[in-house]
PAMIDO-426681 format. One record per residue (C-alpha): residue in three letters; x, z, y. Coordinates in steps of 0.05 Angstrom, whole numbers, plus 5000, padded with zeros to 4 digits. Each point is the difference from the previous one (the first is absolute). Layout:
// PAMIDO-426681
<rec residuo="ALA" X="X" Z="Z" Y="Y"/>
...
***
This chain:
// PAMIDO-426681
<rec residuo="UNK" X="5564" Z="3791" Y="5630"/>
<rec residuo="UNK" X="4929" Z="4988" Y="4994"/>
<rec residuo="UNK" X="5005" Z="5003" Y="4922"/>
<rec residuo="UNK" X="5045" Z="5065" Y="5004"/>
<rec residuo="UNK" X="4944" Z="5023" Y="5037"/>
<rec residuo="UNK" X="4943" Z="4988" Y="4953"/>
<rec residuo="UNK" X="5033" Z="5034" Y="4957"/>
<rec residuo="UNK" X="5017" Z="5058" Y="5027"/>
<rec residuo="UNK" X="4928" Z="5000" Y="5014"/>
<rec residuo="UNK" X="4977" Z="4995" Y="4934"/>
<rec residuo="UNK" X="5051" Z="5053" Y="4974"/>
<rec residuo="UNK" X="4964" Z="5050" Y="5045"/>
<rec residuo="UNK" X="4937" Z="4980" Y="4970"/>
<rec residuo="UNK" X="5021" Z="5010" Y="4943"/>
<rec residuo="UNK" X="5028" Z="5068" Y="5009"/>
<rec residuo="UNK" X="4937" Z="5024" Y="5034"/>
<rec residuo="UNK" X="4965" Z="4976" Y="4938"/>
<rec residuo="UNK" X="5048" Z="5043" Y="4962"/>
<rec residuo="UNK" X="4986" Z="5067" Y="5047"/>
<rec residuo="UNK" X="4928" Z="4983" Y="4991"/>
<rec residuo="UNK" X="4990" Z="5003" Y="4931"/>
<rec residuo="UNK" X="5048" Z="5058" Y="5001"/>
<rec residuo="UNK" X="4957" Z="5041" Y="5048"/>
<rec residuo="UNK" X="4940" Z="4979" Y="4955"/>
<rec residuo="UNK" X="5034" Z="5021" Y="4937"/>
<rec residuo="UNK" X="5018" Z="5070" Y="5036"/>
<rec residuo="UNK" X="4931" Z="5007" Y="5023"/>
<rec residuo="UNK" X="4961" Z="4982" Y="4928"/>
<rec residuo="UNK" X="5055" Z="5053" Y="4969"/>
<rec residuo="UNK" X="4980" Z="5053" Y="5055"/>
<rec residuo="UNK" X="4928" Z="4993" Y="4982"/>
<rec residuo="UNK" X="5008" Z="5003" Y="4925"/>
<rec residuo="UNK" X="5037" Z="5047" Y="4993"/>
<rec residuo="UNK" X="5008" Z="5050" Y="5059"/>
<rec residuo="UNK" X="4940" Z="4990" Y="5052"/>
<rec residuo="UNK" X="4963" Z="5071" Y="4975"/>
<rec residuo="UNK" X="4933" Z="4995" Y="4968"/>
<rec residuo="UNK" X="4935" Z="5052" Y="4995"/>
<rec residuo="UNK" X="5008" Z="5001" Y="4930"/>
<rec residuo="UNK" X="5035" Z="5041" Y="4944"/>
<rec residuo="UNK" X="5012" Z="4982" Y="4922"/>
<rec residuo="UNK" X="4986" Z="5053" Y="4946"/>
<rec residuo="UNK" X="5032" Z="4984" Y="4940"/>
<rec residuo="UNK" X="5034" Z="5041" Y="4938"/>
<rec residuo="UNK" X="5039" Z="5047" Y="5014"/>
<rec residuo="UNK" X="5051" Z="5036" Y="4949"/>
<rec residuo="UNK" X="4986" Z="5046" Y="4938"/>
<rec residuo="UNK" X="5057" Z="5053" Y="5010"/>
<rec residuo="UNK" X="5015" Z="5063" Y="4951"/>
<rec residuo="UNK" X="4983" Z="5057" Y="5036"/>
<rec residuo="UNK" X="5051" Z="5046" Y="4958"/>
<rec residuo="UNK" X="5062" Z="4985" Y="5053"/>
<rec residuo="UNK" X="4949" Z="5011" Y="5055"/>
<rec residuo="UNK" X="4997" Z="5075" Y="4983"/>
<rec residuo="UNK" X="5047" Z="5057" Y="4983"/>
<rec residuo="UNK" X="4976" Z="5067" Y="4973"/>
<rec residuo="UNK" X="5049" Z="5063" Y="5005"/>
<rec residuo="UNK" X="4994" Z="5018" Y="4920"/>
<rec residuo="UNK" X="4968" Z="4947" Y="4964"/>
<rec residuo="UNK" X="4984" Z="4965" Y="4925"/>
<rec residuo="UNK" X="5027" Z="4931" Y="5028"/>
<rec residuo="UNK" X="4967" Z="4976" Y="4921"/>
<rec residuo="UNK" X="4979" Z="4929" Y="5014"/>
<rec residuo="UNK" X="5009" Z="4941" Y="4952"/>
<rec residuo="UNK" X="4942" Z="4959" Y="5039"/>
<rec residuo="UNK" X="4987" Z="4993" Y="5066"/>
<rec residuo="UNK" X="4951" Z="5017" Y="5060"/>
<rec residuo="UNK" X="4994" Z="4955" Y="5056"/>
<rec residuo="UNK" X="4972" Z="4983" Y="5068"/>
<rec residuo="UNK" X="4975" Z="4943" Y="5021"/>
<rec residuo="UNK" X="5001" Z="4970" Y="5076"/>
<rec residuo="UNK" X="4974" Z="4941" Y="5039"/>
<rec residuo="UNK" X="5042" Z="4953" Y="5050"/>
<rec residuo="UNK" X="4979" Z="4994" Y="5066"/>
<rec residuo="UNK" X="5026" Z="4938" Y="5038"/>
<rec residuo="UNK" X="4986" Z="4975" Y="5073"/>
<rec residuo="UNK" X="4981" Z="4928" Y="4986"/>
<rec residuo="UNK" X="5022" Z="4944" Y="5034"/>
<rec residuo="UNK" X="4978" Z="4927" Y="4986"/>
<rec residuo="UNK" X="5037" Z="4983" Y="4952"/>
<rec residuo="UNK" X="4991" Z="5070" Y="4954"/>
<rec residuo="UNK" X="4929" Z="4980" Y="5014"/>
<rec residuo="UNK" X="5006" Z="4929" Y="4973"/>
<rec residuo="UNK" X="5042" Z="5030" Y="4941"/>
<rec residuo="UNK" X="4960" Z="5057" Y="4982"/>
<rec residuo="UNK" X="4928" Z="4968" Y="5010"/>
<rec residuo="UNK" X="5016" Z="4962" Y="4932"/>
<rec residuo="UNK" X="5016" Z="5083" Y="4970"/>
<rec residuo="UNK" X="4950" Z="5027" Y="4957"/>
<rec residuo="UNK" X="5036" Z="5054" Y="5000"/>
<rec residuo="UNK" X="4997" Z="5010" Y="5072"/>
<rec residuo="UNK" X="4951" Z="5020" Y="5051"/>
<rec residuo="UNK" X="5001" Z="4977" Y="5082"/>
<rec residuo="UNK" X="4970" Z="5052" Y="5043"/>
<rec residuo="UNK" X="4997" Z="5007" Y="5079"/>
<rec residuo="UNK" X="5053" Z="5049" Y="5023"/>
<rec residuo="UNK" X="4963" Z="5040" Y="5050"/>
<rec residuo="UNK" X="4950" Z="5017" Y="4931"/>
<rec residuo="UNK" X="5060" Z="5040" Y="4978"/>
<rec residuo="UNK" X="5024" Z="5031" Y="5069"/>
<rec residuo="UNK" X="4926" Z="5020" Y="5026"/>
<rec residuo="UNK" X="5018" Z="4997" Y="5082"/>
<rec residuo="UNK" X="5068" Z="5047" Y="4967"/>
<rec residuo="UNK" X="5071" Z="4975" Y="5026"/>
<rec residuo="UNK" X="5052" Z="4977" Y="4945"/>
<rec residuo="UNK" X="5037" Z="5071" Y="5012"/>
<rec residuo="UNK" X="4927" Z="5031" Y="4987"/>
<rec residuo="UNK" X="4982" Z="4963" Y="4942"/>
<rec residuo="UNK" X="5077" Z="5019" Y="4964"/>
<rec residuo="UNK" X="4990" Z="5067" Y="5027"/>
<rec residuo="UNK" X="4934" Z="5012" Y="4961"/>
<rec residuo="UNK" X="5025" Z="4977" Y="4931"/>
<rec residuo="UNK" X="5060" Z="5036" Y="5007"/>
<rec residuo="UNK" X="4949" Z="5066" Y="5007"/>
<rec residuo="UNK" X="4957" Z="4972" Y="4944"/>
<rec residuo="UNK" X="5068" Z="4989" Y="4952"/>
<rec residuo="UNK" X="5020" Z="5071" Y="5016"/>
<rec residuo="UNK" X="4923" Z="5026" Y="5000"/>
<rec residuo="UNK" X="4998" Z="4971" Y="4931"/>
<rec residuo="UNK" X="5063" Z="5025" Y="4972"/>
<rec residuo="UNK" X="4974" Z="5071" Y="5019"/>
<rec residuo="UNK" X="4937" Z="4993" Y="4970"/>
<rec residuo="UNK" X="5041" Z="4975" Y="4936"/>
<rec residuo="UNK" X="5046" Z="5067" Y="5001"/>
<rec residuo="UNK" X="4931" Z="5041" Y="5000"/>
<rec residuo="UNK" X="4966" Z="4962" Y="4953"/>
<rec residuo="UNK" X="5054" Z="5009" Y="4941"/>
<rec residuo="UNK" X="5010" Z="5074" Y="5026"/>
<rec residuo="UNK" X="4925" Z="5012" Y="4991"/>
<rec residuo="UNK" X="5003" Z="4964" Y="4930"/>
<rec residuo="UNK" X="5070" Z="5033" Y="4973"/>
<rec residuo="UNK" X="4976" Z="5070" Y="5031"/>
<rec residuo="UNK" X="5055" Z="5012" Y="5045"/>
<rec residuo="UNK" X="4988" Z="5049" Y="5054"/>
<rec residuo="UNK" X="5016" Z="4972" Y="5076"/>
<rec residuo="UNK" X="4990" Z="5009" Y="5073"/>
<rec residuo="UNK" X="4986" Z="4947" Y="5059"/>
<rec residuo="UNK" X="5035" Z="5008" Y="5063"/>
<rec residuo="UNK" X="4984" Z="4963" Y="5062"/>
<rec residuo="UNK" X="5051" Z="4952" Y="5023"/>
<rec residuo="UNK" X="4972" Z="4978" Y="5071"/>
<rec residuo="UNK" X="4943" Z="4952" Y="5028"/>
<rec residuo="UNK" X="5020" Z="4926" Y="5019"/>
<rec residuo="UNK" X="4971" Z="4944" Y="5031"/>
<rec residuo="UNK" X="4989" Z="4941" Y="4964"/>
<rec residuo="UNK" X="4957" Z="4955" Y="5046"/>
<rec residuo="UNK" X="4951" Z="5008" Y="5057"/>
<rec residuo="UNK" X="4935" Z="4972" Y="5006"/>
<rec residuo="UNK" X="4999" Z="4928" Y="5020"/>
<rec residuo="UNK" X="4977" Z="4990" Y="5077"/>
<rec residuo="UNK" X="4973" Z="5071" Y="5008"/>
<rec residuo="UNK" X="5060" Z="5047" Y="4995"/>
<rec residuo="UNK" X="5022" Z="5031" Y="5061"/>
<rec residuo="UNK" X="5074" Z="5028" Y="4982"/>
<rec residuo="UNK" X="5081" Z="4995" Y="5008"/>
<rec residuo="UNK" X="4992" Z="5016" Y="4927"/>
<rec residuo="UNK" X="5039" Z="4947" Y="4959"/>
<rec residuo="UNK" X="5004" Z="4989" Y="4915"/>
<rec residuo="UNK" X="5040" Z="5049" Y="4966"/>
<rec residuo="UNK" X="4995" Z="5058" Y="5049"/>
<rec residuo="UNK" X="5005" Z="5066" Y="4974"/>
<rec residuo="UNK" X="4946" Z="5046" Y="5045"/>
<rec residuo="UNK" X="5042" Z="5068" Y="5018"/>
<rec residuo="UNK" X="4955" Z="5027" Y="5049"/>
<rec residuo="UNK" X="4938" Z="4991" Y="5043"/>
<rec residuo="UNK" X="4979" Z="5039" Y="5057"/>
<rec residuo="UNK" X="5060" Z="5053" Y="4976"/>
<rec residuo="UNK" X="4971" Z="5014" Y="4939"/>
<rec residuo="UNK" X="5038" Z="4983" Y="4931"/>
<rec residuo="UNK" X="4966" Z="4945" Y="4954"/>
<rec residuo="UNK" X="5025" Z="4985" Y="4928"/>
<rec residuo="UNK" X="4926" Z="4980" Y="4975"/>
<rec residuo="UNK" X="4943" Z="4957" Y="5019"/>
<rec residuo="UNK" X="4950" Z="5062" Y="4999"/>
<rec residuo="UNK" X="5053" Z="5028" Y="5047"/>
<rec residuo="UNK" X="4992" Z="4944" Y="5055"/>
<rec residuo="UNK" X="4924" Z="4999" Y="4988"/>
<rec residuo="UNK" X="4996" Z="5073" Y="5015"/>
<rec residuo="UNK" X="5033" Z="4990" Y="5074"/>
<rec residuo="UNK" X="4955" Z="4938" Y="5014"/>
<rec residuo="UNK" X="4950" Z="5030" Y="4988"/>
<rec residuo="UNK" X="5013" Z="5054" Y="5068"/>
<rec residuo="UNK" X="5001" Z="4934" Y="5037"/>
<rec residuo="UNK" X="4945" Z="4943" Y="5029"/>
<rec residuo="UNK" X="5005" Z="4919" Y="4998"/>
<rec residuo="UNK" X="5045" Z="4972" Y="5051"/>
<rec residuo="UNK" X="5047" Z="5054" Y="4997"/>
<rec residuo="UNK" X="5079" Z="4992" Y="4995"/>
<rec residuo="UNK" X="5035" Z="5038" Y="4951"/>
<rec residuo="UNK" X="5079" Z="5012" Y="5006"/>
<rec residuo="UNK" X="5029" Z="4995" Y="4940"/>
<rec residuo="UNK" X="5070" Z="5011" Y="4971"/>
<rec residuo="UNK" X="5032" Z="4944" Y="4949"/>
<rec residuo="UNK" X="5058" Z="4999" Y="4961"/>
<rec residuo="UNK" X="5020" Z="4913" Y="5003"/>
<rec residuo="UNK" X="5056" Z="4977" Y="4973"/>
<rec residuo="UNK" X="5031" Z="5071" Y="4986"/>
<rec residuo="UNK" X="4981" Z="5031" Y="5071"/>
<rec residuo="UNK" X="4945" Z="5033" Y="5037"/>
<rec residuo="UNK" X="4975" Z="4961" Y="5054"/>
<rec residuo="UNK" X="4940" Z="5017" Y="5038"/>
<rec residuo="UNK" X="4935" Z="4956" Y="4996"/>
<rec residuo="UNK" X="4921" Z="4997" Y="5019"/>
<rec residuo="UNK" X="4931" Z="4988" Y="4968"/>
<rec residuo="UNK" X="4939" Z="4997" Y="5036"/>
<rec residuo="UNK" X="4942" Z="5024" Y="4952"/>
<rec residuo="UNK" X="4949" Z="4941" Y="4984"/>
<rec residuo="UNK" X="4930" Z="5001" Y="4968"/>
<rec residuo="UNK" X="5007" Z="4948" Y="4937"/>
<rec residuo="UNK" X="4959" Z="4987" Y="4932"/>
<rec residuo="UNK" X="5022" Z="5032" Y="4938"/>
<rec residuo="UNK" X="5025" Z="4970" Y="4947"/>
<rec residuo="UNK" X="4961" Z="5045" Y="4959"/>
<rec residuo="UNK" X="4932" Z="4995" Y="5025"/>
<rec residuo="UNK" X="4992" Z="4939" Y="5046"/>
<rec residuo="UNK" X="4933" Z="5032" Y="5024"/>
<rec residuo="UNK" X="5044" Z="5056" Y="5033"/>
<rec residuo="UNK" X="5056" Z="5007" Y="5057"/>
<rec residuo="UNK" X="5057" Z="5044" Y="5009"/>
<rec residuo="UNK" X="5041" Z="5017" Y="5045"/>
<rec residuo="UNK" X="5077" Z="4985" Y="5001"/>
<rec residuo="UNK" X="5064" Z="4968" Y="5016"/>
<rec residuo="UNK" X="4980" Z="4933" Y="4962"/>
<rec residuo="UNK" X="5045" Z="5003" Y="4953"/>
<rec residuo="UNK" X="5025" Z="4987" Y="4924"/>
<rec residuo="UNK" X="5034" Z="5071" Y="4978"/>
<rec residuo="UNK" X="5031" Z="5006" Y="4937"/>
<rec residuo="UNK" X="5028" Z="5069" Y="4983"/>
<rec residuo="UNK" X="5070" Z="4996" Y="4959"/>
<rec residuo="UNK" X="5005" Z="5059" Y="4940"/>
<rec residuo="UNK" X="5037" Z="5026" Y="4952"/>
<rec residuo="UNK" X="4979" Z="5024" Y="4926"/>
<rec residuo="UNK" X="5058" Z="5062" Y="4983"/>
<rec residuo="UNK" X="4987" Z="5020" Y="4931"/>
<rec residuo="UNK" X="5015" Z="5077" Y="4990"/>
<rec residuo="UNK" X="5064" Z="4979" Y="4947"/>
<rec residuo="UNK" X="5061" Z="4959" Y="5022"/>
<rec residuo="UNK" X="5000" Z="4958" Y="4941"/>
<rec residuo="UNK" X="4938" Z="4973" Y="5011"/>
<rec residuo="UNK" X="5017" Z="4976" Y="5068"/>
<rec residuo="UNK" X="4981" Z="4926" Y="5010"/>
<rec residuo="UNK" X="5039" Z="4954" Y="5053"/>
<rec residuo="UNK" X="4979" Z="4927" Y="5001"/>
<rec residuo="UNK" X="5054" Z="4946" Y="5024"/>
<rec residuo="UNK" X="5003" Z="4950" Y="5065"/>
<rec residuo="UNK" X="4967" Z="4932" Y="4977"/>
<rec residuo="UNK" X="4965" Z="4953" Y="5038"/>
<rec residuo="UNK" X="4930" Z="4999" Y="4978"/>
<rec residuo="UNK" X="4940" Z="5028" Y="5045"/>
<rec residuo="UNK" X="4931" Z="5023" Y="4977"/>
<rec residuo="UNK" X="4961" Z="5040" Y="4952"/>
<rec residuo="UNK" X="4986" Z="4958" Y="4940"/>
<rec residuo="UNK" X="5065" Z="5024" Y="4973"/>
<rec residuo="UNK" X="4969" Z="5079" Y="4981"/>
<rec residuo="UNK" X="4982" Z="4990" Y="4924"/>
<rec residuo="UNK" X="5055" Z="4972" Y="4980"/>
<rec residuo="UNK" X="5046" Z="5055" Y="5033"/>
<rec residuo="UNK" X="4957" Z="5046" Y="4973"/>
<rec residuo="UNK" X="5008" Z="4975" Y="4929"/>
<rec residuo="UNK" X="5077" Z="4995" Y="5005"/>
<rec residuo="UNK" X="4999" Z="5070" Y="5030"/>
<rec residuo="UNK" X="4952" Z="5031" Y="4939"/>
<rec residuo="UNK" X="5055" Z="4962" Y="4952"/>
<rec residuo="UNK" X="5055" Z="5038" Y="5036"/>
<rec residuo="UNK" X="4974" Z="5067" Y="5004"/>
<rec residuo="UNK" X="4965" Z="5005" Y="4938"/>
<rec residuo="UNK" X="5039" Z="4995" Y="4928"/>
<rec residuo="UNK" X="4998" Z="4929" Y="4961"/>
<rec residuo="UNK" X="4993" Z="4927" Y="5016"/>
<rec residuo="UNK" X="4939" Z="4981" Y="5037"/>
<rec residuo="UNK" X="5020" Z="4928" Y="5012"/>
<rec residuo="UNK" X="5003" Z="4997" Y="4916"/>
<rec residuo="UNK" X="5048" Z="4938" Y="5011"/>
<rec residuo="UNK" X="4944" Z="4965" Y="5033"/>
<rec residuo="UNK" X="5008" Z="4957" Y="5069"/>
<rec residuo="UNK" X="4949" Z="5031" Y="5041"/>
<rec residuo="UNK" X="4974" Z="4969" Y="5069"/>
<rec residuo="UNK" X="4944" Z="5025" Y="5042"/>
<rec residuo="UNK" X="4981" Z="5022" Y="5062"/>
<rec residuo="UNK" X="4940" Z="5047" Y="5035"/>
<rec residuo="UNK" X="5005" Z="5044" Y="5055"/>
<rec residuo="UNK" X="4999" Z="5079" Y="4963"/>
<rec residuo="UNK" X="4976" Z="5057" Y="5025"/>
<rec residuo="UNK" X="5016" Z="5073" Y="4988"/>
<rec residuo="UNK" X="4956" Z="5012" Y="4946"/>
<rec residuo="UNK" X="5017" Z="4936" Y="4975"/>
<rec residuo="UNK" X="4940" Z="4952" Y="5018"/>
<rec residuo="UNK" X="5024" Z="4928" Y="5001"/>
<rec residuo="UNK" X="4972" Z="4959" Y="5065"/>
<rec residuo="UNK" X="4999" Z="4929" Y="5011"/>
<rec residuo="UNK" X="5051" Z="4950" Y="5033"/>
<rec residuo="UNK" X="5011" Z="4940" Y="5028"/>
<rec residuo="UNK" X="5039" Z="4934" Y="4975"/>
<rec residuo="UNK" X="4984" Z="5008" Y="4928"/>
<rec residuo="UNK" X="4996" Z="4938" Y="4983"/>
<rec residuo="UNK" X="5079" Z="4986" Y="5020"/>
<rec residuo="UNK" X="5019" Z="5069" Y="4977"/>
<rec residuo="UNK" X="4974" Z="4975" Y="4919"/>
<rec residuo="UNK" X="5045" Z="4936" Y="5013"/>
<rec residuo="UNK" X="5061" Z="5047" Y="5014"/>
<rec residuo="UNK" X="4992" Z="5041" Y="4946"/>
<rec residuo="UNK" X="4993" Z="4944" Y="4951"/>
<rec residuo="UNK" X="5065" Z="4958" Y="5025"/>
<rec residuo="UNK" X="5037" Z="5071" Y="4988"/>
<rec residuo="UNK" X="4972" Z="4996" Y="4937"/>
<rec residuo="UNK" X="4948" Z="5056" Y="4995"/>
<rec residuo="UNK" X="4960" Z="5014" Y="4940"/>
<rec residuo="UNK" X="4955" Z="5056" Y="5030"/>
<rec residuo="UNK" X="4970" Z="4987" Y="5068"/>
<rec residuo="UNK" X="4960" Z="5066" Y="5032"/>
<rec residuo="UNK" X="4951" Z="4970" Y="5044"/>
<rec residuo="UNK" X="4952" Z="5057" Y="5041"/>
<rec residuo="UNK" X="4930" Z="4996" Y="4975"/>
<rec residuo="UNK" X="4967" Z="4964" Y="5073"/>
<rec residuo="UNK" X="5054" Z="4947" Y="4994"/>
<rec residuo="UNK" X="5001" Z="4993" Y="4920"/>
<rec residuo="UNK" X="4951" Z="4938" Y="5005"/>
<rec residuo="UNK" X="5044" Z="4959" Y="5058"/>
<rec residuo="UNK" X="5059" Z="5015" Y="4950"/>
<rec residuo="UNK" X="4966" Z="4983" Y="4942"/>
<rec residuo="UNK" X="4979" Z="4936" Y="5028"/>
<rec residuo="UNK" X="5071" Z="4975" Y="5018"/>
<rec residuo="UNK" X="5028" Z="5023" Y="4934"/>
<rec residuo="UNK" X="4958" Z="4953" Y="4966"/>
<rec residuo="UNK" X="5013" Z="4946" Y="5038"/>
<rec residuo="UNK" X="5075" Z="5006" Y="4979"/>
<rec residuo="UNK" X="5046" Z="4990" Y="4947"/>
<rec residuo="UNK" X="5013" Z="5070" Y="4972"/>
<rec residuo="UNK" X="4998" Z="5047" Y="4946"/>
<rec residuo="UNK" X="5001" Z="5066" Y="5051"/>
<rec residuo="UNK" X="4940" Z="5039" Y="4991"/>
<rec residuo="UNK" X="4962" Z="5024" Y="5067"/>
<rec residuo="UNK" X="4964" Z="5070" Y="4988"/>
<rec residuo="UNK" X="4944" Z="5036" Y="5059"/>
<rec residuo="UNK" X="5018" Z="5070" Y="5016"/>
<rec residuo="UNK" X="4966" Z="5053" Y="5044"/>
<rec residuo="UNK" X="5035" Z="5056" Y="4993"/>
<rec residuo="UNK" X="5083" Z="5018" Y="4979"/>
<rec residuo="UNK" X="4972" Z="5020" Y="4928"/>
<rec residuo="UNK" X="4975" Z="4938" Y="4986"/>
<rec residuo="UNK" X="5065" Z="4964" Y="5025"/>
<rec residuo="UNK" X="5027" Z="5058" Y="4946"/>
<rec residuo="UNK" X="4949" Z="4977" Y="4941"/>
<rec residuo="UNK" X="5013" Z="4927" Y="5020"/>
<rec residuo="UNK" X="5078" Z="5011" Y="4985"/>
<rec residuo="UNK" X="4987" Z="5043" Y="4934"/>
<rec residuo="UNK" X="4951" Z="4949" Y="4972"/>
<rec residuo="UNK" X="5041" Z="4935" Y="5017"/>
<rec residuo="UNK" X="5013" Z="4967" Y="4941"/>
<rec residuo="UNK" X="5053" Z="4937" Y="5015"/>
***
């Protein structure tokens, strides 16, 4: 009996030693790889052609090369990403409220879905301006895309469409601006929304804030991010532009719409057979601005096998830079403006 005993005795010990390693092993996996961290990985993204991105109503679809856009990955990091990717030259570990600013998740998606649709706008005018096709703008409605960190006092959430305040109409920013300004800090506003394909009614009480223009200066306001959604009609059907779903946010994607839209509109072959990568934000009259994540965007290109990479001129030397470091015959060129993206293309020689 007493031996029967002792061993039942060790048995248990021996399946609490069991459990306990078990519960360690569970806890070690939890920490690794799902206990959240305050950090997010940037790495390459994807060169993509833009051609099946766009559809034009009457087009010269003439295009034996290829113009692409090129993205970075953004990945919450947990510990073992971190481990993993800390060995990555190719990628870059960055603190994830750097990215959201004080900005929810819902925020933060909101605004690059604004800046992806801001850019393809600014794309459309851009290669109407160059191919001299006549258009008009109409005003699609003002949205909320975040509110001011800590100081906004509002019902207001991301991705509100403003309908009215105080009974009066607003489609426009200058619109809103025009009724605040009959109004005094600390004053609540009623305001009408359309969320989630209704109109519900909502509040914002008027705070004194610094501008993001002048930071010497305050204005007056509900605290918030507005973006203002439009539409570019051009005066002939067949010139209509309609870009497809896809499910990248942001602006750096404007010059190379616009040069897949000029190749489209205009007659000939732009791309001549070339695979074309690139990226800038574009404006109307076709001034290429800087970006961010070049340095992954170069990488992209060059696994997708570009041999022309359009860099904008204030990130050209960060581009440069990488390119050298890697094994690759693709050729990085600086560009200001959409006619030097043009010359760059005319003058490539392979």
């Amino acid at each position: 009996m007493v031996e029967k005993h002792m061993q039942d005795h060790r048995n248990q010990r021996g399946n609490w030693t069991v459990w306990r390693w078990l519960i360690v092993c569970l806890l070690v996996v939890y920490v690794v790889v799902f206990m959240p961290t305050p950090y997010v990985i940037y790495t390459p993204g994807s060169a993509e052609p833009v051609k099946p991105m766009v559809q034009v109503g009457q087009d010269d679809v003439t295009e034996s090369g290829t113009f692409m856009l090129t993205t970075v990955r953004r990945t919450y990091a947990n510990i073992a990403l971190l481990g993993i990717h800390s060995f990555d030259d190719n990628a870059q570990i960055a603190k994830k409220e750097d990215a959201l600013r004080g900005r929810s998740e819902a925020e933060y998606n909101t605004e690059l879905v604004f800046s992806m649709t801001g850019s393809q706008s600014n794309a459309i005018l851009a290669a109407y301006n160059y191919a001299k096709i006549p258009y008009n703008i109409e005003q699609k409605g003002l949205y909320v895309i975040a509110n001011l960190p800590d100081i906004a006092k509002n019902t207001l959430k991301t991705n509100d469409r403003i309908v009215e305040v105080e009974g009066h109409t607003v489609n426009q920013v200058k619109e809103l601006q025009a009724i605040i300004k009959e109004h005094r800090v600390g004053d609540t506003l009623n305001v009408v929304v359309e969320r989630d394909g209704k109109k519900e009614q909502a509040s914002a009480t008027l705070i004194s804030f610094t501008s993001s223009l002048d930071k010497t200066k305050k204005q007056i306001g509900f605290g918030i991010q507005f973006g203002e959604k439009t539409e570019v009609v051009p005066t002939k059907k067949e010139h209509v532009i309609t870009f497809k779903d896809n499910n990248i946010g942001g602006p750096s994607a404007g010059l190379m719409f616009t040069l897949e839209l000029i190749n489209r509109l205009t007659p000939g072959d732009l791309s001549r057979g070339l695979r074309i990568a690139g990226t800038g934000e574009i404006t109307p009259d076709g001034e290429v601005g800087i970006i961010g994540g070049i340095q992954h965007k170069v990488v992209a290109a060059d696994r997708e096998g570009a041999e022309l990479f359009l860099a904008p001129e204030g990130n050209y030397k960060e581009a440069k830079a990488k390119v050298d470091k890697m094994k690759t015959n693709m050729k990085v060129v600086s560009v200001r403006t959409l006619q030097d993206a043009l010359d760059a293309i005319e003058t490539f020689q392979k």
